[in-house]
C-alpha positions in Angstrom: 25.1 63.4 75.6 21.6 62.1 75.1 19.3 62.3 77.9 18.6 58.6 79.0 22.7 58.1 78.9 23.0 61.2 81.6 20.0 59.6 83.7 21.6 56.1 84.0 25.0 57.8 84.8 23.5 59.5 87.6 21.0 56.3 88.3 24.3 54.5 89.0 26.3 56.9 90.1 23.8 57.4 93.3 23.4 53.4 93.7 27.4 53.6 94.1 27.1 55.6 97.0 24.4 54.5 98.5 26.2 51.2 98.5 29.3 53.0 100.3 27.4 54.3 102.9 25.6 51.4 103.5 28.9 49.5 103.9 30.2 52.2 106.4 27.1 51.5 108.3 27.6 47.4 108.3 31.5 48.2 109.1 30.8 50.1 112.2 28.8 47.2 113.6 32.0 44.8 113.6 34.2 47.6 114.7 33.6 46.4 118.2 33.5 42.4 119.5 32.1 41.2 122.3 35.1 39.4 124.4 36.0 37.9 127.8 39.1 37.7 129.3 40.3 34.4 130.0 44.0 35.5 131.5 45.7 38.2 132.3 49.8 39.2 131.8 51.1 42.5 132.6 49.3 44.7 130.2 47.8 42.0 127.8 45.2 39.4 127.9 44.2 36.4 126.3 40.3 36.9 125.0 37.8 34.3 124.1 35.7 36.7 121.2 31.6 36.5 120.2 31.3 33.5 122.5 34.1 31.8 121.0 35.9 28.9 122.9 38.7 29.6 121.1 41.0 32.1 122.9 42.7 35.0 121.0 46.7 35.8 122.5 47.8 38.6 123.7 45.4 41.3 123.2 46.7 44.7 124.4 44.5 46.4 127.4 43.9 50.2 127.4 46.0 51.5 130.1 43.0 53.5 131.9 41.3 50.0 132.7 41.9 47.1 135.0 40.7 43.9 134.0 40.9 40.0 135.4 39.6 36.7 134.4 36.1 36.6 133.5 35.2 40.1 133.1 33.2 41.0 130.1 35.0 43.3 127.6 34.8 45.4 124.4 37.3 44.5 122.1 37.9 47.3 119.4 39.5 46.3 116.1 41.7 48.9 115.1 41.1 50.2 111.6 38.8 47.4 111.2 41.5 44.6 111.0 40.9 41.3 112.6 44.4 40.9 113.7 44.8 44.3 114.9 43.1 44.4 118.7 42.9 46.5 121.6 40.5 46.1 125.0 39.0 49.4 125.0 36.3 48.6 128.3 34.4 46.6 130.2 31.5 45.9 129.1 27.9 46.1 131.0 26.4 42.6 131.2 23.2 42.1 132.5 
């Protein structure tokens, strides 16, 4: 192999990874959505997300909280999938 083939194959092959990591980095910060609970039935609640007016069905609560209308929430998505939810906490508003 000549030399400037080897350097661009190891030019791109670090630009493909930094790329990864970066969008590891950008995933994490949408693993978790701000939410708050509009209703509350049994063990699920219905969650307006990010501010939205819009409210999202059914959303199953972790079993080691207690939540009611109006509280402020974490909502985790679960392998980062959008329809794939979970209340994890409460969340700290000032």
């Amino acid at each position: 192999m000549d030399k400037q083939y080897e350097t661009n194959l190891l030019i791109e092959t670090i630009k493909k990874i930094v790329k990864q990591e970066m969008g590891k980095k950008e995933n994490y910060l949408t693993l978790f959505l701000p939410g708050e609970i509009d209703s509350v039935d049994g063990n699920f609640a219905d969650v307006k997300i990010n501010g939205s007016t819009d409210v999202t069905p059914d959303i199953p609560i972790n079993p080691s909280i207690s939540v009611i209308a109006g509280d402020s929430v974490w909502v985790l998505k679960v392998n980062f999938q959008d329809q794939d939810l979970i209340i994890l906490c409460k969340r700290v508003v000032s």
